[in-house]
Every structure is written in structure tokens, then in C-alpha cells.
C-alpha positions in Angstrom: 43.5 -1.1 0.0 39.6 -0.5 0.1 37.7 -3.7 0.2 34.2 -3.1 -1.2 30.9 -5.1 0.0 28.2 -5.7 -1.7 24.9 -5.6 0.6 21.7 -7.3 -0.5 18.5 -6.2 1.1 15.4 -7.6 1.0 12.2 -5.6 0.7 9.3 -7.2 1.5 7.0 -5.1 -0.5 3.1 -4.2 1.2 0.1 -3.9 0.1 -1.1 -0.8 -0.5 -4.1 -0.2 1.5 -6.2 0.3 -1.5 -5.3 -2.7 -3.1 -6.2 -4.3 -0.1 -9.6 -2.5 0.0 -10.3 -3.8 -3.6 -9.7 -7.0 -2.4 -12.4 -6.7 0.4 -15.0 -4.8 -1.9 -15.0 -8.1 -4.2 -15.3 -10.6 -1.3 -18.2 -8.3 0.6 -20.1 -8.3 -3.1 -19.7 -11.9 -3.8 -21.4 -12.5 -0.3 -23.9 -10.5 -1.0 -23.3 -7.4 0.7 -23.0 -3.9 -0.8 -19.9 -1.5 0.0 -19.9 1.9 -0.5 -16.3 4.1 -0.3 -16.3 7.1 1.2 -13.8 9.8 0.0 -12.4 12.7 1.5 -13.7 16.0 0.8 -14.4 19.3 2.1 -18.0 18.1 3.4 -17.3 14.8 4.5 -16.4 14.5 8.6 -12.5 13.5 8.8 -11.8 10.1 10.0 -14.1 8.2 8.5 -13.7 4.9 7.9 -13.0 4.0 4.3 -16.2 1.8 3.6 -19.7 1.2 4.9 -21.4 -1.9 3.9 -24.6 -2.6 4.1 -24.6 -6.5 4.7 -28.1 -9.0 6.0 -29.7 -5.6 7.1 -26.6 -4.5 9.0 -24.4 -1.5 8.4 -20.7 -2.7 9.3 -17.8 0.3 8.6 -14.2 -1.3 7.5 -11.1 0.7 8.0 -8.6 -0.7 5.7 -4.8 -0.6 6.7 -1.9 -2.0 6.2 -0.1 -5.0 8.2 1.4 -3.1 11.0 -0.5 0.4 10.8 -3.0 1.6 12.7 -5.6 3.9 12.6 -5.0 7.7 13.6 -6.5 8.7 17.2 -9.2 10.7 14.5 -10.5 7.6 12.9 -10.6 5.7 16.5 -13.1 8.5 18.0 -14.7 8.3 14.7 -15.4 4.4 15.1 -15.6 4.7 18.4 -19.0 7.2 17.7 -20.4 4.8 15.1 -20.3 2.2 17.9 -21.9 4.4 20.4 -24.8 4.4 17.5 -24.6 0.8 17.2 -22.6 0.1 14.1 -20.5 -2.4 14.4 -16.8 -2.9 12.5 -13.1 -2.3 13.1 -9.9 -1.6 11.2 -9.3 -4.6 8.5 -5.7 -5.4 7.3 -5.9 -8.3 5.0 -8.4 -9.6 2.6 -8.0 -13.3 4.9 -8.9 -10.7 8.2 -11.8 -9.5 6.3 -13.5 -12.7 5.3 -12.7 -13.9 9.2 -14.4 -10.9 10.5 -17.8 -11.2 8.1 -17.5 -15.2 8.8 -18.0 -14.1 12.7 -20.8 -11.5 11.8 -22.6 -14.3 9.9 -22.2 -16.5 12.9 -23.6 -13.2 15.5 -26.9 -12.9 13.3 -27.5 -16.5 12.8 -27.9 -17.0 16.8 
């Protein structure tokens, strides 16, 4: 005699990266700050980060992912370059991580 189970899973859904990114694009414009998306095409460099924002006469690139992900070895030569020119900026993974991050660049240029 078969006894049948019944399993229950729980899946925690995620964010998709894109909704977090729309998330981020609201709280940089409601601080003032102007974000502009770059999308992938055949004459854009690969790796990119997915925004630039121009925020109190800074340019600050954002590389959205989701909790647990990281960027690709591309996108962390990429960032890595755009430091070497003296952007500053990182990979972002939560609205909350965004608004900490801007909180400590308003802090930096207030110095």
C-alpha cells in the first residue's frame, strides 16, 4: 500500500532586478539627482553598469542586482575602469542599499 505525501514549498519570490532599478530611479529623482539607463546594443561597450546618475555634480554608476547575485567578471572590469577615471559607484541590490549608499555620498561631499 502506497502512502502518498503531500510536500509544501515555500518560494520566496525576488525581485526582479528591474523592478528594483525602478525603485532606485524614483528615490535618485526625488533627491534630486538625474538617472539615465543604459541599454544594450550593438554600439554600447558590454558590461556596463545599468545606470549613470548625475547627482550634486557627481557622476555615480549603479549596477542593480538581485539579493545574492553578483556582477559578471565583464561588469567588474567595466566598474573597475570607471573607477580608474574617477567615478565612483558599485553594484546596488535593494532600494534600502541604494538610499544607504547616496546617504554616505551626501555625507563624502558635505566634508
Amino acid at each position: 500500500m502506497k502512502s502518498s505525501m503531500l510536500i509544501l514549498v515555500t518560494v520566496q519570490t525576488m525581485k526582479k532586478e528591474s523592478k528594483i532599478r525602478e525603485e532606485i530611479v524614483k528615490a535618485i529623482r526625488a533627491r534630486g539627482g538625474r538617472p539615465i539607463k543604459f541599454y544594450g546594443c550593438i554600439y554600447s561597450e558590454s558590461g556596463m553598469p545599468d545606470l549613470l546618475v548625475c547627482y550634486r555634480s557627481r557622476f555615480i554608476f549603479i549596477e542593480t542586482k538581485q539579493k545574492g547575485k553578483e556582477a559578471r567578471k565583464k561588469q567588474e572590469l567595466v566598474m573597475q575602469s570607471l573607477r580608474n577615471a574617477g567615478a565612483i559607484g558599485g553594484v546596488v541590490d535593494s532600494l534600502k542599499n541604494a538610499i544607504i549608499y547616496f546617504d554616505e555620498v551626501d555625507i563624502c561631499l558635505d566634508i
